[in-house]
mmCIF file of the N, C-alpha and C atoms, coordinates in Angstrom:
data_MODEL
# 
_entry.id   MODEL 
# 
loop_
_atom_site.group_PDB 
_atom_site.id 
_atom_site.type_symbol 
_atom_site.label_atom_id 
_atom_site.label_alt_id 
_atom_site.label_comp_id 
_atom_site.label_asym_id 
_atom_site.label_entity_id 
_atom_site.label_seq_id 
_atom_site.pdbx_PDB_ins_code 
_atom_site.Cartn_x 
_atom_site.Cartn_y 
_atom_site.Cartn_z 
_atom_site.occupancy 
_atom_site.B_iso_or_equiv 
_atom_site.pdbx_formal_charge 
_atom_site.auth_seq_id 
_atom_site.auth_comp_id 
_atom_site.auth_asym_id 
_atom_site.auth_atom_id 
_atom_site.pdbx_PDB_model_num 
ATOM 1   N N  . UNK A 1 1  ? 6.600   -6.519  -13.664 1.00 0.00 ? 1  UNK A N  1 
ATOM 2   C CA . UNK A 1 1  ? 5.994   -5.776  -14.744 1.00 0.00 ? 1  UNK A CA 1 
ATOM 3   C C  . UNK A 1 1  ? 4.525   -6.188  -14.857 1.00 0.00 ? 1  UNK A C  1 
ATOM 4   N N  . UNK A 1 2  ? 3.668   -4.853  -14.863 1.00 0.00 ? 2  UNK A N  1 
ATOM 5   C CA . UNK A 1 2  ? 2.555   -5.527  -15.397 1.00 0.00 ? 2  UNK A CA 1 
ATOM 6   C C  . UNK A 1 2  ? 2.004   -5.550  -16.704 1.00 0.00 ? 2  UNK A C  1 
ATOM 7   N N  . UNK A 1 3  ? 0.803   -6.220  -16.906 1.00 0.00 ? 3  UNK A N  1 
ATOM 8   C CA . UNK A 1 3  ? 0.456   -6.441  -17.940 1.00 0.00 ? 3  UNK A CA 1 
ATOM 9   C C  . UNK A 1 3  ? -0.402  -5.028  -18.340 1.00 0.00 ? 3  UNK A C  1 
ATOM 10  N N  . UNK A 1 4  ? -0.480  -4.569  -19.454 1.00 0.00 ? 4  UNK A N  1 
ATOM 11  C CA . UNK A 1 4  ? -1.612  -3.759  -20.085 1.00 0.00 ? 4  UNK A CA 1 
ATOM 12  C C  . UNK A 1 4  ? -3.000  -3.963  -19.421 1.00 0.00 ? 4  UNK A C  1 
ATOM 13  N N  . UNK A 1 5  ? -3.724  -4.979  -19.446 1.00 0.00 ? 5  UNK A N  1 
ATOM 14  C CA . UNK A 1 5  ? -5.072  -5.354  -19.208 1.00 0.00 ? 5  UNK A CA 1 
ATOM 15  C C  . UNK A 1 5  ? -5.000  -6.649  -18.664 1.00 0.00 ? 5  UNK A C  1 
ATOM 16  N N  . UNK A 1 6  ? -6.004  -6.795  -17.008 1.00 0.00 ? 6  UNK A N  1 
ATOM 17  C CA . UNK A 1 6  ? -6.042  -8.210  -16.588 1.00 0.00 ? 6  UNK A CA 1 
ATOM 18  C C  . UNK A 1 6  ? -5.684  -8.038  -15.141 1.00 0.00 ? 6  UNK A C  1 
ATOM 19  N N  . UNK A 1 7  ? -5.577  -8.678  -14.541 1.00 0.00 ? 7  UNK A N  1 
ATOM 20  C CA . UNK A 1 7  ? -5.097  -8.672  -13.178 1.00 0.00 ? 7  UNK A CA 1 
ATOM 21  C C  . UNK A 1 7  ? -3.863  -9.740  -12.586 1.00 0.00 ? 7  UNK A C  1 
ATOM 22  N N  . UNK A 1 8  ? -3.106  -8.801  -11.954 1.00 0.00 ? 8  UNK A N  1 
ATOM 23  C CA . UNK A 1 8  ? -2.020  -9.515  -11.631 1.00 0.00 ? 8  UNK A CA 1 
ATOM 24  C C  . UNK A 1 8  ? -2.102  -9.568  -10.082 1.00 0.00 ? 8  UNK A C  1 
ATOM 25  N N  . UNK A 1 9  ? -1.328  -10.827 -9.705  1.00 0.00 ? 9  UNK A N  1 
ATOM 26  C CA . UNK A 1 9  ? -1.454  -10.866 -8.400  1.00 0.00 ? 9  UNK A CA 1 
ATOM 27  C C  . UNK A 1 9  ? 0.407   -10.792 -7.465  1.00 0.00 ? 9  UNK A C  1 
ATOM 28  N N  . UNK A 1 10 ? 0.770   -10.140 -6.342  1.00 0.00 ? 10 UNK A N  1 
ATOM 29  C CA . UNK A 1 10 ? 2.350   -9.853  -6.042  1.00 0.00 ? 10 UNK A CA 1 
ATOM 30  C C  . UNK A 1 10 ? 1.500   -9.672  -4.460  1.00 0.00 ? 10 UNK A C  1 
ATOM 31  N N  . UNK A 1 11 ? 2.842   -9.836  -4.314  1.00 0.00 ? 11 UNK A N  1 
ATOM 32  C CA . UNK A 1 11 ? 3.083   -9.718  -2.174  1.00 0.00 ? 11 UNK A CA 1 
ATOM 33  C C  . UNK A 1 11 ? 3.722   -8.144  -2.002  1.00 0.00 ? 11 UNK A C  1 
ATOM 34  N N  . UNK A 1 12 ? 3.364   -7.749  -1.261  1.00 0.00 ? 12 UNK A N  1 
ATOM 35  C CA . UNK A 1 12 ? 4.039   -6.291  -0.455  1.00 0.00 ? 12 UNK A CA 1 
ATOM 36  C C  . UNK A 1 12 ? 4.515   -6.992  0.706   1.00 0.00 ? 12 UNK A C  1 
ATOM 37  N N  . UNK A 1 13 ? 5.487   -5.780  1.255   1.00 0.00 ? 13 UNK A N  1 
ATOM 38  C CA . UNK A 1 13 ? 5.753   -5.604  2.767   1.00 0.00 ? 13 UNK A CA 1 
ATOM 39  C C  . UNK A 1 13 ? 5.719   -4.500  3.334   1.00 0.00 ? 13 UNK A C  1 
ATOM 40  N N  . UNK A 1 14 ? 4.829   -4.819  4.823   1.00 0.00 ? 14 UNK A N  1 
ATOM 41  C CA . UNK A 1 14 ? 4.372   -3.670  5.255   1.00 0.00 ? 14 UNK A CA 1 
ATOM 42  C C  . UNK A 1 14 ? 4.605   -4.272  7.078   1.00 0.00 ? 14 UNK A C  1 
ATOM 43  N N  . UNK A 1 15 ? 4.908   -3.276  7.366   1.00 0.00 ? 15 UNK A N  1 
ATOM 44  C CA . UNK A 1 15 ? 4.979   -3.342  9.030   1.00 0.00 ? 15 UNK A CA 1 
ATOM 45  C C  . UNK A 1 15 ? 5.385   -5.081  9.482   1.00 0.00 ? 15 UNK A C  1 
ATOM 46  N N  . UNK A 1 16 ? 6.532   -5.501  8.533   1.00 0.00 ? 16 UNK A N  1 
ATOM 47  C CA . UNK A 1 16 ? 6.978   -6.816  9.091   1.00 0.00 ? 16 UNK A CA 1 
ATOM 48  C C  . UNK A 1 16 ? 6.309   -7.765  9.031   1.00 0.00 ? 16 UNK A C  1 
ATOM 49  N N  . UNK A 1 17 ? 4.688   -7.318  7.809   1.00 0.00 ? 17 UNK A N  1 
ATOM 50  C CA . UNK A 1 17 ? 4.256   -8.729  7.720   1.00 0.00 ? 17 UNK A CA 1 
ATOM 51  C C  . UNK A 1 17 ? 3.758   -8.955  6.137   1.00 0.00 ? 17 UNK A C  1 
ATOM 52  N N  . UNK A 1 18 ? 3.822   -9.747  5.902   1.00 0.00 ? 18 UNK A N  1 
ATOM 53  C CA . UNK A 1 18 ? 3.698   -10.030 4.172   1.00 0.00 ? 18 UNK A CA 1 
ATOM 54  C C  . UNK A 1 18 ? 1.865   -10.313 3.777   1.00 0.00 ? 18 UNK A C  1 
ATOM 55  N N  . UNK A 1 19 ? 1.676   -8.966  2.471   1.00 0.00 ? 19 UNK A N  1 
ATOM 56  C CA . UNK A 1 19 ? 0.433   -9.390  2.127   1.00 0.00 ? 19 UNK A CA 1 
ATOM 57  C C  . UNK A 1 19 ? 0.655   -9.394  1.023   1.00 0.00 ? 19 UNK A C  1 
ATOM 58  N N  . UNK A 1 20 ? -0.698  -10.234 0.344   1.00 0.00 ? 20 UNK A N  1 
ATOM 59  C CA . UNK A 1 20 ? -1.080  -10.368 -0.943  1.00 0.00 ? 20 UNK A CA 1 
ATOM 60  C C  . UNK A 1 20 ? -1.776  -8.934  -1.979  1.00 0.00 ? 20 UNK A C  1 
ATOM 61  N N  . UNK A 1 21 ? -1.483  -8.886  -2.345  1.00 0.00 ? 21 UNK A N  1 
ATOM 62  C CA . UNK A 1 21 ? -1.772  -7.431  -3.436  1.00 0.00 ? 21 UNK A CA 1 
ATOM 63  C C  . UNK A 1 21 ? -2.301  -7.984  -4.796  1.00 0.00 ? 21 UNK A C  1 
ATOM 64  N N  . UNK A 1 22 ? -3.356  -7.400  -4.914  1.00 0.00 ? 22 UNK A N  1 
ATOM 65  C CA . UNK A 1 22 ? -3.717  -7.491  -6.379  1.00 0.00 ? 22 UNK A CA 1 
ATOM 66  C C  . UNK A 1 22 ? -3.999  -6.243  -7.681  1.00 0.00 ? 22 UNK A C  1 
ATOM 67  N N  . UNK A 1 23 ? -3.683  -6.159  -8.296  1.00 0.00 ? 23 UNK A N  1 
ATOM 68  C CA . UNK A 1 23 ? -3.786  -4.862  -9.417  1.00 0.00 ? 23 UNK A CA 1 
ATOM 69  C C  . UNK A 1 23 ? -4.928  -5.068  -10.603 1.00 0.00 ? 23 UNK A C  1 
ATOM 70  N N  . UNK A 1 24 ? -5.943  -5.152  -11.038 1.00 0.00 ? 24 UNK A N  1 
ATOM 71  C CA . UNK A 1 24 ? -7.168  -4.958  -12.033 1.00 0.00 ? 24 UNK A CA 1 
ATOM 72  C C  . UNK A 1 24 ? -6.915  -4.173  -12.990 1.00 0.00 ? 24 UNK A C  1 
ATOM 73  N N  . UNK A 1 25 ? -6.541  -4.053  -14.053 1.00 0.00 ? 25 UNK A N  1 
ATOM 74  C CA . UNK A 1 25 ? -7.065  -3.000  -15.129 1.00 0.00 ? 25 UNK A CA 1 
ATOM 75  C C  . UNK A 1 25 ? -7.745  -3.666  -16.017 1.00 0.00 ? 25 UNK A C  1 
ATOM 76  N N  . UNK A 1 26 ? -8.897  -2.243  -16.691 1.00 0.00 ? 26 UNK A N  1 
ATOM 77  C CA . UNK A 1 26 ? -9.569  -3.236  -17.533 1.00 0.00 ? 26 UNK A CA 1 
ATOM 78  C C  . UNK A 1 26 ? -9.601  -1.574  -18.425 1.00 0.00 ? 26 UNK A C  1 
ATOM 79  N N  . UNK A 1 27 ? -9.934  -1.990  -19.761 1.00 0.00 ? 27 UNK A N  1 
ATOM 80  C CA . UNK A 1 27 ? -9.553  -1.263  -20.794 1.00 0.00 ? 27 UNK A CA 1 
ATOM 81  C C  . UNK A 1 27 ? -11.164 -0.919  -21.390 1.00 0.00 ? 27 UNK A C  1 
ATOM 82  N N  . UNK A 1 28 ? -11.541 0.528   -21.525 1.00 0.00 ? 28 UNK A N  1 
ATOM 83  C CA . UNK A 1 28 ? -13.004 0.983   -22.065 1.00 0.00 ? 28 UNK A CA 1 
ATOM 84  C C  . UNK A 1 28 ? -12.393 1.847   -23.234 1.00 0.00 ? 28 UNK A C  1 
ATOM 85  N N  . UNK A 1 29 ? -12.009 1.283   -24.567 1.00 0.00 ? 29 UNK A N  1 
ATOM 86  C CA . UNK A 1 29 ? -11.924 2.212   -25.391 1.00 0.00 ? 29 UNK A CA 1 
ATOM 87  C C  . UNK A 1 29 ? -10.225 2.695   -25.015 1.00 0.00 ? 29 UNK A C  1 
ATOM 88  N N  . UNK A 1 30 ? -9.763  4.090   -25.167 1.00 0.00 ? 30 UNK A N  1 
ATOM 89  C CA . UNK A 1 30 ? -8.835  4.196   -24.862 1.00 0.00 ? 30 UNK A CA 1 
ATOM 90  C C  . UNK A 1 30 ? -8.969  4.712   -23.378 1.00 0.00 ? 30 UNK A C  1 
ATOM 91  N N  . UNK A 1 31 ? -9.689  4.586   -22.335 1.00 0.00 ? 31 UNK A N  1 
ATOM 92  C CA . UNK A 1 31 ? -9.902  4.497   -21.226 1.00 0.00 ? 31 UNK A CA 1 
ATOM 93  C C  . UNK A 1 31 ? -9.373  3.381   -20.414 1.00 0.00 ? 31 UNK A C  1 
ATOM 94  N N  . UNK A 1 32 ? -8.747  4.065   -19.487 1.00 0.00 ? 32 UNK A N  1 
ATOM 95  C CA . UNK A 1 32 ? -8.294  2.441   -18.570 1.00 0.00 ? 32 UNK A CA 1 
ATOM 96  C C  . UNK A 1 32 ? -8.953  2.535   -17.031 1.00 0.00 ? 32 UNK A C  1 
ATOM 97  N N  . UNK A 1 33 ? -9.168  1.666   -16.431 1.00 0.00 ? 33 UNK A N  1 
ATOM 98  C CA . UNK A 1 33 ? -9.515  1.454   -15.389 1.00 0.00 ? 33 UNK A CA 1 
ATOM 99  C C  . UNK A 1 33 ? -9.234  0.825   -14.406 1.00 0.00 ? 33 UNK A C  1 
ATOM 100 N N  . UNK A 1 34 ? -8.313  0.953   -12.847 1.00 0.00 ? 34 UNK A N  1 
ATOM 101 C CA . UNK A 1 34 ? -7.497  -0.382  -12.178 1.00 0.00 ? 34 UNK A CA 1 
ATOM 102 C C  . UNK A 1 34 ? -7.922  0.309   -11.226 1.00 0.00 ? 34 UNK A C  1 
ATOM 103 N N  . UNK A 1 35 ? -7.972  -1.400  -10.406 1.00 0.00 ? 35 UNK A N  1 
ATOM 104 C CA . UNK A 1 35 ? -8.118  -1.209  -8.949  1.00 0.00 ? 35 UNK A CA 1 
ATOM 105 C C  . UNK A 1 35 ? -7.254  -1.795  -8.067  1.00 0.00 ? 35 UNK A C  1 
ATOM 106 N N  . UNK A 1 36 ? -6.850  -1.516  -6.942  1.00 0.00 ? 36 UNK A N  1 
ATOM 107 C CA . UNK A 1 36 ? -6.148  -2.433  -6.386  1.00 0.00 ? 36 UNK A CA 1 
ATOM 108 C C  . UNK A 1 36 ? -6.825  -2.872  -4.759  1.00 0.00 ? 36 UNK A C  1 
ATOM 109 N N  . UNK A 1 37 ? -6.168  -3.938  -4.668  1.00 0.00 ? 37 UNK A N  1 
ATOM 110 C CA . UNK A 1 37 ? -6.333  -4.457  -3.171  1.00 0.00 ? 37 UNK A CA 1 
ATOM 111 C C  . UNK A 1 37 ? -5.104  -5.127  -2.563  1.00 0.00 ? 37 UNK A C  1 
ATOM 112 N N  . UNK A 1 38 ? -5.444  -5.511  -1.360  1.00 0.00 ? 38 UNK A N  1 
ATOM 113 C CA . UNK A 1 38 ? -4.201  -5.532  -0.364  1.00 0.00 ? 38 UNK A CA 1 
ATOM 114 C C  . UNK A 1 38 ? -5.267  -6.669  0.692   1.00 0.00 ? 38 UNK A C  1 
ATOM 115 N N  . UNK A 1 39 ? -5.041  -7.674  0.313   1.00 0.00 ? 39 UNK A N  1 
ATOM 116 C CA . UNK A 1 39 ? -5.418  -9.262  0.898   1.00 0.00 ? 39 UNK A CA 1 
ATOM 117 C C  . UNK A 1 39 ? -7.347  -9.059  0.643   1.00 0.00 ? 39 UNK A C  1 
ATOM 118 N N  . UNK A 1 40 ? -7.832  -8.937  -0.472  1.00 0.00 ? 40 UNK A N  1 
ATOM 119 C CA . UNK A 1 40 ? -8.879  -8.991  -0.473  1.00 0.00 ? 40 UNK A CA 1 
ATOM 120 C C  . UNK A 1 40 ? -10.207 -7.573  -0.415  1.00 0.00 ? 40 UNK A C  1 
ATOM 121 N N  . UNK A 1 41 ? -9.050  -6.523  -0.020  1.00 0.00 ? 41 UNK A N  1 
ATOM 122 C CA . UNK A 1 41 ? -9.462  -5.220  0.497   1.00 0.00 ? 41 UNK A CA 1 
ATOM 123 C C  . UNK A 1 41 ? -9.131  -3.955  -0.251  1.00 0.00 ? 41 UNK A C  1 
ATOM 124 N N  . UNK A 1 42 ? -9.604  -3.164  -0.660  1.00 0.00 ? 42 UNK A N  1 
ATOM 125 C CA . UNK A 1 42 ? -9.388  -1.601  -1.325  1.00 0.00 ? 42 UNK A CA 1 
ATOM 126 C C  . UNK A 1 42 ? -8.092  -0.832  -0.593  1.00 0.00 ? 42 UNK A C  1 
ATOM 127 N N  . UNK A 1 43 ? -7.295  -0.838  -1.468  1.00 0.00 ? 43 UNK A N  1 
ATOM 128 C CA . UNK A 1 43 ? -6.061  -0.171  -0.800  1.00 0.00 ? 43 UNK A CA 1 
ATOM 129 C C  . UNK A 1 43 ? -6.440  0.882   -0.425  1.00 0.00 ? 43 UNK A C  1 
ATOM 130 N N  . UNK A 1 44 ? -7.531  1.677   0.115   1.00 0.00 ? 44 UNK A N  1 
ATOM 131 C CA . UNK A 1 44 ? -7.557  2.703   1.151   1.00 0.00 ? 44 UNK A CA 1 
ATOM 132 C C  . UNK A 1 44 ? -7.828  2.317   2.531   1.00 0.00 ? 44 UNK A C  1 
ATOM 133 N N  . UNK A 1 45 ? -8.488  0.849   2.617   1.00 0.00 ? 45 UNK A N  1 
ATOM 134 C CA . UNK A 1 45 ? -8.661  0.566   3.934   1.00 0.00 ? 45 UNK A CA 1 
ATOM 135 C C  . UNK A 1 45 ? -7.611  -0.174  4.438   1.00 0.00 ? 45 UNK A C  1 
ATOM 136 N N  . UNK A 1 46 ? -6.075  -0.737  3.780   1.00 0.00 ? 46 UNK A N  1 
ATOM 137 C CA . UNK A 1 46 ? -4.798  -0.783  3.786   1.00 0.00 ? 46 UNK A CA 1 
ATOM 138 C C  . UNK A 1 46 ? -4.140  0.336   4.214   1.00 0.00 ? 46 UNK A C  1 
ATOM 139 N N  . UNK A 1 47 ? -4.519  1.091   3.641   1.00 0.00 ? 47 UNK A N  1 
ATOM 140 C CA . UNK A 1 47 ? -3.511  2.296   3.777   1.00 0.00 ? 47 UNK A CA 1 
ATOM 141 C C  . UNK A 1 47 ? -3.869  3.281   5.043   1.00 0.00 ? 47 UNK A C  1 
ATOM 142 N N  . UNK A 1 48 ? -4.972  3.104   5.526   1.00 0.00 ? 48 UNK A N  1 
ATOM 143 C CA . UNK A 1 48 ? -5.751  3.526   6.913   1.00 0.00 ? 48 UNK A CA 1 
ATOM 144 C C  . UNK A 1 48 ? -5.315  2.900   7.675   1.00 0.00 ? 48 UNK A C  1 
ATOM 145 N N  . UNK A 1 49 ? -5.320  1.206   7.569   1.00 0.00 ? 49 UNK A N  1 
ATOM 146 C CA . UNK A 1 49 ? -4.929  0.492   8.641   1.00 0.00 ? 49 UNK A CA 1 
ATOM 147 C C  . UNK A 1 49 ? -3.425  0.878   9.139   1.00 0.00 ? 49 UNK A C  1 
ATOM 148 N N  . UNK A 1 50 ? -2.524  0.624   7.779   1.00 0.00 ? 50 UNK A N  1 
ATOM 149 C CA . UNK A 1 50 ? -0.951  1.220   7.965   1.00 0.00 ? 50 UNK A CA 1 
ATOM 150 C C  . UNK A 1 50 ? -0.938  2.740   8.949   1.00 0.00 ? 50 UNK A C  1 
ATOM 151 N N  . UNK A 1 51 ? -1.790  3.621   8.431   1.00 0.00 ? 51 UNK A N  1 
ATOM 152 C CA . UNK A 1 51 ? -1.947  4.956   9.274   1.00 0.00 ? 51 UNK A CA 1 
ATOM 153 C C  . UNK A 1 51 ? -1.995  4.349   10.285  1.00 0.00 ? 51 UNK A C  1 
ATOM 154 N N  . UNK A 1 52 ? -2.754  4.010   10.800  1.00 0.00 ? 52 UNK A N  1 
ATOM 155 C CA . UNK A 1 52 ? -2.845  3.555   12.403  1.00 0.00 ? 52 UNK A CA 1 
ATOM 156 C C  . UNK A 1 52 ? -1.882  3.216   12.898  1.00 0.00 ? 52 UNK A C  1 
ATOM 157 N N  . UNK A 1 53 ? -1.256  2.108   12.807  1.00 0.00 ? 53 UNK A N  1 
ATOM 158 C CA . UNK A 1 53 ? -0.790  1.235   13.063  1.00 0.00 ? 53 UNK A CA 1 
ATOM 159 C C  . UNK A 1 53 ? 0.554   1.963   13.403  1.00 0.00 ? 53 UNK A C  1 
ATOM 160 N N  . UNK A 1 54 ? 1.122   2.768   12.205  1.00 0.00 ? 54 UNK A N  1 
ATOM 161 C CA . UNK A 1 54 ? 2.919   3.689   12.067  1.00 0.00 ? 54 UNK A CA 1 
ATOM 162 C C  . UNK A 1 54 ? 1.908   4.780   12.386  1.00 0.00 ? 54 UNK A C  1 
ATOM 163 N N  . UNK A 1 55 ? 2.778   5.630   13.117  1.00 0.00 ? 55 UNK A N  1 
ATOM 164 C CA . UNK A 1 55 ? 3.235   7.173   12.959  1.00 0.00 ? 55 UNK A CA 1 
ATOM 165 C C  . UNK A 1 55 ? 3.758   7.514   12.259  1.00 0.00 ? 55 UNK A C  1 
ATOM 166 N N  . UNK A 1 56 ? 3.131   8.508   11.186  1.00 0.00 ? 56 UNK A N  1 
ATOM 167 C CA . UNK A 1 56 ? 3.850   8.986   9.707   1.00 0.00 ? 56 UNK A CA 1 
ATOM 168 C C  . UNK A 1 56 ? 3.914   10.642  10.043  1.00 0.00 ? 56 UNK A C  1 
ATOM 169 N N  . UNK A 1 57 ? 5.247   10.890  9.762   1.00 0.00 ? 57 UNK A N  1 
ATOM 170 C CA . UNK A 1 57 ? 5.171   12.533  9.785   1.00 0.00 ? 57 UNK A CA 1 
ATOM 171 C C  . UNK A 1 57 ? 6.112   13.086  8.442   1.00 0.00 ? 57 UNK A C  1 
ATOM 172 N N  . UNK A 1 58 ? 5.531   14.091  8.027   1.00 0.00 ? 58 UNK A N  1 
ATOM 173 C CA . UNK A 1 58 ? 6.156   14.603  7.164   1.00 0.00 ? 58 UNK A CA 1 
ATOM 174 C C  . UNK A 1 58 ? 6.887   16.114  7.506   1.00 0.00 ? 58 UNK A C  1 
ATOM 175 N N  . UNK A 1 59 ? 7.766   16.238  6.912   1.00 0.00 ? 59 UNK A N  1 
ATOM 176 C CA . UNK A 1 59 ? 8.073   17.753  7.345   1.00 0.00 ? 59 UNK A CA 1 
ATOM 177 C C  . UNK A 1 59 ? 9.637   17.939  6.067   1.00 0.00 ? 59 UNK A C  1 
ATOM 178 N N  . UNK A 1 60 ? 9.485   19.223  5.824   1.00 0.00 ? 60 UNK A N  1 
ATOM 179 C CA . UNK A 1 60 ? 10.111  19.906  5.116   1.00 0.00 ? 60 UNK A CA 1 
ATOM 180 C C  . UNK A 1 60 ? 11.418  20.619  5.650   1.00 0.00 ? 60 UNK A C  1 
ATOM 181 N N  . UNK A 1 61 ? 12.969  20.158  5.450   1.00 0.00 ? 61 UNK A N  1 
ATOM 182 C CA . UNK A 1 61 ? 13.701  20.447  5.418   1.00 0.00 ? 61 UNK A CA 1 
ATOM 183 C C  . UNK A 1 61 ? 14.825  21.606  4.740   1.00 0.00 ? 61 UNK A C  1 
ATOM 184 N N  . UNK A 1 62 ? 15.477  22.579  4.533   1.00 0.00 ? 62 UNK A N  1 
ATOM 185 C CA . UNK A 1 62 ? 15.800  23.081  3.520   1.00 0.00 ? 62 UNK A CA 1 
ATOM 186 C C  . UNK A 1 62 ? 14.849  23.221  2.076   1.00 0.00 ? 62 UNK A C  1 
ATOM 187 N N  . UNK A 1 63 ? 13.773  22.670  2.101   1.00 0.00 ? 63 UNK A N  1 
ATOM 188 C CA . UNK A 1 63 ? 13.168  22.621  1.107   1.00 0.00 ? 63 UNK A CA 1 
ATOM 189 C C  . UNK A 1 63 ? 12.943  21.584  0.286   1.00 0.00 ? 63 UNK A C  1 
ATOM 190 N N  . UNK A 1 64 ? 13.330  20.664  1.319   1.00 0.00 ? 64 UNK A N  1 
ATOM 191 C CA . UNK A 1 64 ? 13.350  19.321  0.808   1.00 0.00 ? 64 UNK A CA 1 
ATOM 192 C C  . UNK A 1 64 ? 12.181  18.296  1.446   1.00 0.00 ? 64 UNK A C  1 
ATOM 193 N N  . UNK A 1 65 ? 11.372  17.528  1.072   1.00 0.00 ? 65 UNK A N  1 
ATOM 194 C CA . UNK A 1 65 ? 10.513  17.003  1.805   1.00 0.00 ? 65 UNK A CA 1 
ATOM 195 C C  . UNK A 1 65 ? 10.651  15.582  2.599   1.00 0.00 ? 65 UNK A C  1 
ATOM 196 N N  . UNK A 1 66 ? 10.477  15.773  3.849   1.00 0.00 ? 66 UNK A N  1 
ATOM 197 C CA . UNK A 1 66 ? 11.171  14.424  4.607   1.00 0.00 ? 66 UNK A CA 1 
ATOM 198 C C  . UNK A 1 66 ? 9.641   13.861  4.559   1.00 0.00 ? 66 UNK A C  1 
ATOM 199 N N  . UNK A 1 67 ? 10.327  12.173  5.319   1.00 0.00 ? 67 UNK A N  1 
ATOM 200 C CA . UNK A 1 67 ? 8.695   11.077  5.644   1.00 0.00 ? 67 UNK A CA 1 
ATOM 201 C C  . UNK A 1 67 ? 9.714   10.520  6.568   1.00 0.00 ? 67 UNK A C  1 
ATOM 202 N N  . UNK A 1 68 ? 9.115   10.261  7.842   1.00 0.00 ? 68 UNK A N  1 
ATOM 203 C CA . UNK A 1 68 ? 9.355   9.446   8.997   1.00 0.00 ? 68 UNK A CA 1 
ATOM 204 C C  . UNK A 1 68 ? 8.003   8.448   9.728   1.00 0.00 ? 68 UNK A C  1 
ATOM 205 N N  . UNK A 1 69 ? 8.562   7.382   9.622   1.00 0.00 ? 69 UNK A N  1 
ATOM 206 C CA . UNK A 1 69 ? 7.585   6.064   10.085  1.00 0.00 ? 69 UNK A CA 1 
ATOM 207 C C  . UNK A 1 69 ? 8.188   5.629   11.182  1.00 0.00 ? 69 UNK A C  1 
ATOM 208 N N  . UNK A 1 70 ? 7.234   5.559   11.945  1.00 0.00 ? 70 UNK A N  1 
ATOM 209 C CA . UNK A 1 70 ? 7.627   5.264   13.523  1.00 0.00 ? 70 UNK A CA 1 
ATOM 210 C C  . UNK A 1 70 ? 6.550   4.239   13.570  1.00 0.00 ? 70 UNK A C  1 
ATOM 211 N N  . UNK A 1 71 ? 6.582   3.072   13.910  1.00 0.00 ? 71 UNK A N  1 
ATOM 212 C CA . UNK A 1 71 ? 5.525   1.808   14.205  1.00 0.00 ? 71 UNK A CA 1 
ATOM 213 C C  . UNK A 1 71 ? 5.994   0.887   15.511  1.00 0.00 ? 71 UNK A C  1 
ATOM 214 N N  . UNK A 1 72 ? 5.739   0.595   16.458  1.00 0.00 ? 72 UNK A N  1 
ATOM 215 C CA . UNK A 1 72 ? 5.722   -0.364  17.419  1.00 0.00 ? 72 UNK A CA 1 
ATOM 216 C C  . UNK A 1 72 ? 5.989   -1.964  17.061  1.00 0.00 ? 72 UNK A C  1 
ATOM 217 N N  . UNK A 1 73 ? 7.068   -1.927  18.041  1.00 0.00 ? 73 UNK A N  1 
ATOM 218 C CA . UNK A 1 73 ? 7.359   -3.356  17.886  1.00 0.00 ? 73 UNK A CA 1 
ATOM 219 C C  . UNK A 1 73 ? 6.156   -4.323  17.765  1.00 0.00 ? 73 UNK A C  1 
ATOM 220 N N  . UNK A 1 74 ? 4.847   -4.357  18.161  1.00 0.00 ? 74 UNK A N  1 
ATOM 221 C CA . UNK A 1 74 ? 3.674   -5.633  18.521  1.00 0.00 ? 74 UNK A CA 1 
ATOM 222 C C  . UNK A 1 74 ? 3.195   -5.319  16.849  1.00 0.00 ? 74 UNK A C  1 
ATOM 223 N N  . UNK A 1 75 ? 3.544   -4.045  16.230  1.00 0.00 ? 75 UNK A N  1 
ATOM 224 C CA . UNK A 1 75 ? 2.764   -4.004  14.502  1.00 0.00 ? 75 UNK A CA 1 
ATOM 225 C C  . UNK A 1 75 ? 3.735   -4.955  13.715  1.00 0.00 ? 75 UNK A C  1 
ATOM 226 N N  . UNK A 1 76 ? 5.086   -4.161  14.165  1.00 0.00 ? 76 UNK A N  1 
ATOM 227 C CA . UNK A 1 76 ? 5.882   -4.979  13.440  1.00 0.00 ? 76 UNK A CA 1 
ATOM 228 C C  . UNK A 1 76 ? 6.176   -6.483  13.155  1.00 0.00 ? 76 UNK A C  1 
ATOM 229 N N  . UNK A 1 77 ? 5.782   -6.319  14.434  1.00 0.00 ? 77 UNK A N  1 
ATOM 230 C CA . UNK A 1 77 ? 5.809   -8.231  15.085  1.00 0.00 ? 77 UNK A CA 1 
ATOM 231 C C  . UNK A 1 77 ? 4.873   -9.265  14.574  1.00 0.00 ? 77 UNK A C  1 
ATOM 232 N N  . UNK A 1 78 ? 3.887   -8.354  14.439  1.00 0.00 ? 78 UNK A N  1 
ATOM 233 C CA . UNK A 1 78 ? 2.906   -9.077  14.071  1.00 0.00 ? 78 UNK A CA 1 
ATOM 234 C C  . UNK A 1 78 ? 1.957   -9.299  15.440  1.00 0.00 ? 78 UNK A C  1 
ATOM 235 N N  . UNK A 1 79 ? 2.095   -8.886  16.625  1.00 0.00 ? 79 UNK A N  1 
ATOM 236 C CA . UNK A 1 79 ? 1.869   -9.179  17.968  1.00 0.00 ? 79 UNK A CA 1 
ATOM 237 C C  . UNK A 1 79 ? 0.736   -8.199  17.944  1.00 0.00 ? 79 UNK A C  1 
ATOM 238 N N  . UNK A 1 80 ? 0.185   -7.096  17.087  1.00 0.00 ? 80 UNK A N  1 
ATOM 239 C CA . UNK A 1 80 ? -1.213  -6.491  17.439  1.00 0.00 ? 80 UNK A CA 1 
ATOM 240 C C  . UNK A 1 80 ? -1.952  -6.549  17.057  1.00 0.00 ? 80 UNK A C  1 
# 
């Protein structure tokens, strides 16, 4: 759980290897504001790296929406 305002710090798992995650909110009035990171870094350049790294495909079933992750053993491994 997080807190309202402040930064908390938690581990993810991603491609078989464990990072540090951090969450920021900070409160302007009834305005809120959070950021996050993923070992020091803006979870978009996390979430790019993950792109790379897996093959993500999406596709629509009956009308239902699938996600398939395909990643290499050396990501998973930690070996790339």
């Amino acid at each position: 759980m997080f807190k309202l305002v402040g930064t908390t710090l938690f581990a993810i798992m991603a491609s078989g290897k464990k990072y540090l995650a951090e969450i920021s909110i900070d409160a302007n009035g009834f305005n809120y504001l959070y950021k996050l990171s993923i070992n020091g870094n803006p979870v978009s350049s996390f979430s790019e790296r993950m792109r790379v790294i897996n093959k993500t495909f999406r596709f629509q079933v009956d009308g239902q929406e699938h996600l398939v992750v395909l990643g290499s053993c050396a990501s998973a491994c930690g070996m790339a």
